[in-house]
N, C-alpha and C positions, 0 to 999 in steps of 0.2 A: 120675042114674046117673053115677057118675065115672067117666074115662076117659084121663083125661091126667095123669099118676100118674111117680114115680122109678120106673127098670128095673134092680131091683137084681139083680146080675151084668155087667149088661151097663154102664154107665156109674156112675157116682157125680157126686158132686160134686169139682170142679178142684182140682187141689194150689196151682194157681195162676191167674192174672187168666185170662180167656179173651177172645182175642183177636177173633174174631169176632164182630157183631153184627151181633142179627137184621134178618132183613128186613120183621117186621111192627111197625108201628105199636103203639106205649102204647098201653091203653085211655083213654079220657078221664074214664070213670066209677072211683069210689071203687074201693078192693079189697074184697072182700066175704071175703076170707081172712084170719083171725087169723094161720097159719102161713107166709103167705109177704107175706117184708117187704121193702120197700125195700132194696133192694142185694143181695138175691140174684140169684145170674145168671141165675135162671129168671123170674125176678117179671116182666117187660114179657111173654114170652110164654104165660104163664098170666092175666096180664089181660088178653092178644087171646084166648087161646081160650074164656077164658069168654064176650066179648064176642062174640063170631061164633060163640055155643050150641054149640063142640064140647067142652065139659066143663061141669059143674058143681059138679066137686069132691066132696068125699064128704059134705061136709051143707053147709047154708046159711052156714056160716060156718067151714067149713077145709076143705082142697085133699089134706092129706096126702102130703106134696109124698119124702117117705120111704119109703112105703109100695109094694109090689112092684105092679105091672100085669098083672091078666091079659089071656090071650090076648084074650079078647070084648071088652073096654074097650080093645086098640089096632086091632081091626076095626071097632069104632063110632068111635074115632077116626079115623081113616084114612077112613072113609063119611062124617062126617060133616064132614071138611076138602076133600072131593072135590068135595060138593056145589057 
């Protein structure tokens, strides 16, 4: 069940660099996403949340990292980063 998904309205992608970074840890395992690649600014934090089972992404091999979020998919996220 995917869950960690782009909020379109609500953010996009940066006009430019972002300055910020995360405070979680790479995953150490491969990407299991064709769609999200090295040097996106999302890619370290979609490889922790798959690693710590709070997404799966929308099938075994892409994340749809474009695609709108609904409401249930950022309350299982949020339930499932709490844990």
């Amino acid at each position: 069940m995917p869950i960690l998904r782009h909020f379109s309205g609500f953010y996009g992608q940066p006009d430019a660099a972002v300055a910020a970074q995360p405070t979680a840890q790479p995953a150490e395992n491969e990407n299991p996403f064709t769609d999200v690649k090295n040097g996106d600014y999302f890619y370290d934090a979609v490889l922790w949340a798959a690693k710590e089972n709070i997404t799966s992404g929308t099938s075994d091999t892409t994340f749809s990292p474009n695609d709108n979020c609904l409401r249930g998919q950022i309350v299982t996220f949020l339930y499932r980063c709490n844990k």
